[in-house]
Every structure is written in C-alpha cells, then in structure tokens.
C-alpha positions, -999 to 999 in steps of 0.1 A, spaced: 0 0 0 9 32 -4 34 57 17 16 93 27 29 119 45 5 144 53 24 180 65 2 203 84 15 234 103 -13 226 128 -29 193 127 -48 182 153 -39 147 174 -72 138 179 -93 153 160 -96 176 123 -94 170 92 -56 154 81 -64 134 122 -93 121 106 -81 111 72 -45 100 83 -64 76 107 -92 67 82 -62 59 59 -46 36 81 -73 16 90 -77 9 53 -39 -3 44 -25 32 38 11 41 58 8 75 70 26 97 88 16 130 97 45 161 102 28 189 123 51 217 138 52 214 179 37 246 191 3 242 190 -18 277 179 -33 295 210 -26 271 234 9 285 244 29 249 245 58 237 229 62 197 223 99 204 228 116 223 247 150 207 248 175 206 219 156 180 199 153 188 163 122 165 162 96 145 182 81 112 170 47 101 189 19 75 183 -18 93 189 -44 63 186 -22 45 160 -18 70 136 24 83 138 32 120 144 61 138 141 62 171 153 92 194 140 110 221 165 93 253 159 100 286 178 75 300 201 58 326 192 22 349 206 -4 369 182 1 371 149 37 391 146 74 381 132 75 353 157 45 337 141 61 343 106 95 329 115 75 302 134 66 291 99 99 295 86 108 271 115 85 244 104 94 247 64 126 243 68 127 216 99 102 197 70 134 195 48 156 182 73 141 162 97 119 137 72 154 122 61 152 104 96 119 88 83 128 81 46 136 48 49 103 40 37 97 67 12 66 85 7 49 78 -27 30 109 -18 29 141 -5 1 158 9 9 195 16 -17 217 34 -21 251 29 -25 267 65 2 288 49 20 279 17 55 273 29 42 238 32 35 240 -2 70 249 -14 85 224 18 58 197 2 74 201 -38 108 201 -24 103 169 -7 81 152 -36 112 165 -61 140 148 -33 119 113 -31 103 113 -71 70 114 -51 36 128 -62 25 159 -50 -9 173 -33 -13 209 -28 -43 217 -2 -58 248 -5 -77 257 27 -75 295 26 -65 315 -7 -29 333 -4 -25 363 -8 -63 366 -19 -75 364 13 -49 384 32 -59 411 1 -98 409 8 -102 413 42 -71 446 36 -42 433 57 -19 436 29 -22 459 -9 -28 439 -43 4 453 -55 27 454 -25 61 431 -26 50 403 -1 15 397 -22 32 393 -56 57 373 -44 27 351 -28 8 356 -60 37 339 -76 42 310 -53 6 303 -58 13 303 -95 39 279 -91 29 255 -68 -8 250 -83 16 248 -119 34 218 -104 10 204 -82 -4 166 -96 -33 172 -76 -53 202 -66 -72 199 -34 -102 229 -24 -117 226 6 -141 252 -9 -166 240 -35 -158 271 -64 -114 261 -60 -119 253 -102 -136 286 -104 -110 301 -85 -82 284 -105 -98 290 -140 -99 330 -128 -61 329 -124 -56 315 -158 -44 282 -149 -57 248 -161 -85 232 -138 -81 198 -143 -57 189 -118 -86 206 -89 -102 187 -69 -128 195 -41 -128 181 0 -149 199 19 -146 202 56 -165 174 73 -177 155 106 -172 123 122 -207 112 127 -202 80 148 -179 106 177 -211 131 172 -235 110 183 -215 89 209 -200 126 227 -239 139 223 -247 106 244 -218 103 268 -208 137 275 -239 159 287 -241 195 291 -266 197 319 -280 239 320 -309 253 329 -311 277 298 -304 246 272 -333 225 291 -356 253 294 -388 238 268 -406 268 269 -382 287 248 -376 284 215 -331 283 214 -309 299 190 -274 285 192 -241 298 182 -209 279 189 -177 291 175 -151 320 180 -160 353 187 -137 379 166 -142 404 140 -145 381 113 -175 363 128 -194 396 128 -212 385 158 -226 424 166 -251 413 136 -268 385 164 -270 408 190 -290 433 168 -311 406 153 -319 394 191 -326 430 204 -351 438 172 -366 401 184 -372 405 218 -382 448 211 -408 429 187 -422 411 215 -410 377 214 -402 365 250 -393 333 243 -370 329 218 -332 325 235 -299 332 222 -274 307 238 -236 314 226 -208 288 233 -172 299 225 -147 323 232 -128 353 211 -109 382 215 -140 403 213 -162 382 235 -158 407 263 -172 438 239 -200 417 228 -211 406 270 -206 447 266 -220 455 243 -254 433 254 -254 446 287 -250 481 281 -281 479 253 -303 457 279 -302 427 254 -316 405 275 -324 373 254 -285 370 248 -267 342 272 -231 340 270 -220 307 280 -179 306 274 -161 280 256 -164 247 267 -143 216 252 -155 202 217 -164 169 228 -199 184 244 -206 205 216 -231 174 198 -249 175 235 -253 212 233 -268 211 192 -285 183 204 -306 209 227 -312 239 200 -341 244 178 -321 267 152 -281 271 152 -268 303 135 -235 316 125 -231 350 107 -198 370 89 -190 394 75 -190 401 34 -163 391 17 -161 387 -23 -142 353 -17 -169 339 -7 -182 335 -41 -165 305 -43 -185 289 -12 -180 283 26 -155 257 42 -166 264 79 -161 238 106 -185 243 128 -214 242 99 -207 202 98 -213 199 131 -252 222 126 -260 196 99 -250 165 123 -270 182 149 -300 175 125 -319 216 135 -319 238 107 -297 266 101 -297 306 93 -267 329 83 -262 358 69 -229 351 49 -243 352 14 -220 328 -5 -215 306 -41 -224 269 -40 -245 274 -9 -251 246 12 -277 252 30 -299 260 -2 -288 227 -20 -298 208 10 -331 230 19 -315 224 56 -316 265 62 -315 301 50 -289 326 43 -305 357 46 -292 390 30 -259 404 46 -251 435 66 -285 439 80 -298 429 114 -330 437 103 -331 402 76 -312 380 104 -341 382 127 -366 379 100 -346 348 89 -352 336 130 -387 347 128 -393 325 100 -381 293 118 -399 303 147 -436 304 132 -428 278 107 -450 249 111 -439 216 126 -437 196 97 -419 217 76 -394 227 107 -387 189 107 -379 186 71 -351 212 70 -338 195 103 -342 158 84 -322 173 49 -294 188 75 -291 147 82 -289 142 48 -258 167 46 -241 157 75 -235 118 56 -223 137 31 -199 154 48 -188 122 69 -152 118 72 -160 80 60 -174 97 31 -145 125 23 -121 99 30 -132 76 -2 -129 110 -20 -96 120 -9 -83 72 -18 -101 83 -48 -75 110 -58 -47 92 -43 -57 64 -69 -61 89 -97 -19 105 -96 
C-alpha cells in the first residue's frame, strides 16, 4: 500500500481533518505519517523544549512527528518565523523517516511554505505531490485589507501560488468554487479537486450521548433556542446576532433565547455591548471543550453563524462548525451570502441577505412560526448533509485522488 505523509503546520492529534483522514487511511492499508510543527496555535505549549530537532509520537495508532518550531504569541514576526521554523525543519528532519519513502505528499495550505516544503520533498523522493488549499494566499490576506494587491509580499505570494498550483499533480479545495478560483487565475482546472470540511458522525453521536451538558437555559422547553458555537472575533461579525436578538425581543418575542458557546478576542465587547443595550435574550455561556458540543446542538431548535461580506466567498463556505449544525440535525440561518451554498442545496436552512440585522431576525422569525412539519424537514435534509460530509465519506474522496496521480 501506499506511503503518505501528510504535512500540516497545525494538525490536530485527535481530532480535524488530516487526524481524521490519516487515521481513516490507516485503517484501510495506507502508511501514514503525519509532520505537524510542535507549538500548537493559541494554546501557548511547545512539544519540545530541549535541543531536539524532532519529536516522533503514536496518537491512537496513527504516527506524528512534530518538527521544533520557535514559540511565538499573536500574529507578529515570531508567528512568521515560526513558519519558517517548520518549512525548513520539514526539509531536514523527514530524512530520519525516509527509509520508507513516501509515494505521496500531501501538503496543506494553512500557509503555503508547506506548499514549497511539500514540492521540495516530492522532487527529493520522485514522489507525487498534493497541494491543499484551505485558505486562498494572498487573496485572502488582500480581501479582508491586511496587505495591498500590488505590495512586494503579495506578488511574491501571487507567484508562489502560481507555481505550486503549476506543479502540483493534484489540486485539493476545501471550498466548492477552488476550479472557479483556478480558471480565474488562468491556470488549467483539471488537476482541482474538491474536500470539503467534514464530521465524524459515529464521535457526534456517541460525545452527544456520553458527554452531557446539563443547564438550565439549554433544558428550558418553553423557549424556543438559537445557538451559536464558535469563535468570537471580528471576522464572525457576531454584533449582527445581537441586533437581530434585540429587534426580536423589542418585537415582542419573550421566548426565543440566544445561547452562545465559545470564546474570542471580542467576546468581552460583545457581554458589553449586550449589557449596556439591555439585550436581555442573549446568554453567553464561554467556551467549553469540543467533545460536548453534539450534546449542546443536540438541545437547539435553530443554530446560526453570521460573517461578514467578503467577495471570496463567491467560491463557497469551508466552515467547521457548519458540519457539526447539519449532524446536529436543527436547521440553520446565516447571513454570509455565498456561491455553491449549502444550505440552499440541501433545503437544511437560509442565508439571509448580509449587513443587515433587520433580515437575520426575520430569517429567525421565520423558523420560529414555521409549522412543525416543515421545521422537521429542513432538520431531516441537515441529516442528509451531515452523511455527506462524513469523514468516512471525504475519506473515499480523498483514496479516490490518491488512486487517480
């Protein structure tokens, strides 16, 4: 069977995406090994801390190895030559491991010096090579105004992007419109393939039966519950929810409850911000670990996530915590307006129109009156989705590609 190494700046140990597919993988024949960098992201720990270029570890069967990275807080020159760390550590430390070499190499995009680390190494070995594109760089970086179209460090990204997607043998999107992207670009779209984000349906239903989130505003039957779980920052454009819940409960409606589960830098505004404007219907709850999140969906009658506009979203929506709505089998309102939308192919929700707090609480409203039959048919198509985005179901996608190079 074939070798695989999977390189991920960040990839989870017991859970994610490459955690998911590299132990998937395993269990059907495929030898994979997963290189992760040893800090992890916004937990402030460092694998190694000793003079170890490299650690190797076993995490329910499937092997890590986790390359020496620097420390590094926010997002400043110690994040950046953080990544440098982990490129470069890529190129040296898989020679301890090439004893078996890789007949593939499956580069992720959380930035794309994994992309260049990933061709180097599928040059070294004659291996073929998978580029991952989760988020779009420099596009991204351009749309939301963090860096000019026409400044040095996006051109030169422009032109890594060129090259890797040039010599790539495969093109992974984790967004449905990555061809549409490509094609824009001027590139050939042949080599792109699509892997959406996804959920592992036999852990959601075991964690919504083992691990219970006992509260009195979740159990409360008399209200009708709008959750949120998920990060709280700018991007999220959570101000949007607490707007749509003021104009509900100014309308009238006393019991309809907005329950929100996470954690952000602008968390504290937003208790604020809710206090200050006597927003009453608004609970905050904090974060609490991912393993009682299927308990907490279990307990909803509408989950909700909102954004802001951004033009890149024309090529559709890769965010985690939408798999876990459609395992959670309630129906789902946003006001990201988006290509190849998800919830309209599945009938499982409504986007609403953006920027407007006035169409989000409509969007509630409607779920709220709608009768019980209907309300149980966009809950029983969110099902539907949810097999569809199975990590048992991406992962026959993903042995499909790796059959295909």
């Amino acid at each position: 069977m074939q070798n695989l190494w999977i390189l991920n700046h960040y990839a989870g140990t017991s859970g994610g995406r490459h955690y998911k597919f590299a132990k998937n993988l395993t269990e059907d024949g495929y030898n994979v090994k997963v290189f992760r960098a040893s800090t992890f992201h916004k937990r402030n720990e460092n694998k190694i801390t000793d003079g170890r270029q490299y650690l190797y570890e076993l995490h329910n069967g499937v092997p890590y190895v986790f390359i020496k990275t620097r420390d590094y807080v926010g997002n400043g020159k110690d994040r950046v030559k953080n990544m440098f760390d982990y490129a470069w550590g890529l190129l040296s430390v898989t020679k301890e491991f090439d004893i078996k070499k890789p007949d593939i190499i499956y580069a992720s995009s959380v930035h794309p010096l994994t992309w260049l680390a990933g061709y180097i190494l599928a040059k070294r070995y004659n291996a073929k090579f998978i580029a991952e594109t989760r988020d779009l760089w420099p596009e991204t970086l351009v749309a939301m105004g963090r860096i000019k179209r026409n400044s040095i460090p996006a051109k030169l990204l422009y032109t890594l992007e060129r090259f890797i997607y040039k010599k790539a043998d495969a093109l992974i999107f984790t967004f449905p419109g990555g061809k549409d992207y490509v094609n824009n670009i001027g590139l050939d779209t042949t080599k792109v393939r699509y892997i959406n984000n996804g959920v592992d349906l036999t852990e959601f239903v075991d964690n919504k039966q083992k691990y219970i989130v006992e509260d009195t505003d979740l159990d409360n039957e008399n209200t009708f519950k709008v959750l949120y779980t998920g990060s709280m920052g700018q991007a999220n454009a959570l101000n949007y929810l607490l707007e749509a819940a003021k104009i509900i409960n100014e309308k009238g409606f006393k019991d309809i409850r907005f329950i929100l589960y996470g954690d952000g830098y602008q968390k504290e505004e937003l208790v604020n911000y809710a206090r200050d404007n006597n927003i009453s219907n608004v609970v905050f709850k904090g974060r609490v670990e991912k393993k009682y999140i299927p308990n907490v969906l279990s307990k909803g009658n509408l989950n909700i996530f909102t954004g802001k506009h951004i033009y890149l979203y024309k090529y559709g929506l890769s965010l985690n915590k939408l798999f876990e709505y459609f395992a959670s089998g309630k129906p789902i309102v946003s006001n990201m307006e988006c290509g190849y939308n998800l919830l309209e192919k599945y009938k499982c929700g409504f986007t609403v129109p953006g920027g407007s707090a006035e169409t989000l609480s409509e969007g509630i409203l409607k779920f709220y009156h709608m009768p019980q039959r209907e309300y149980e048919s966009y809950g029983q198509n969110a099902l539907i989705a949810a097999r569809d985005f199975d990590f048992k179901t991406l992962t026959r996608k993903l042995e499909k590609i790796l059959g295909e190079i």
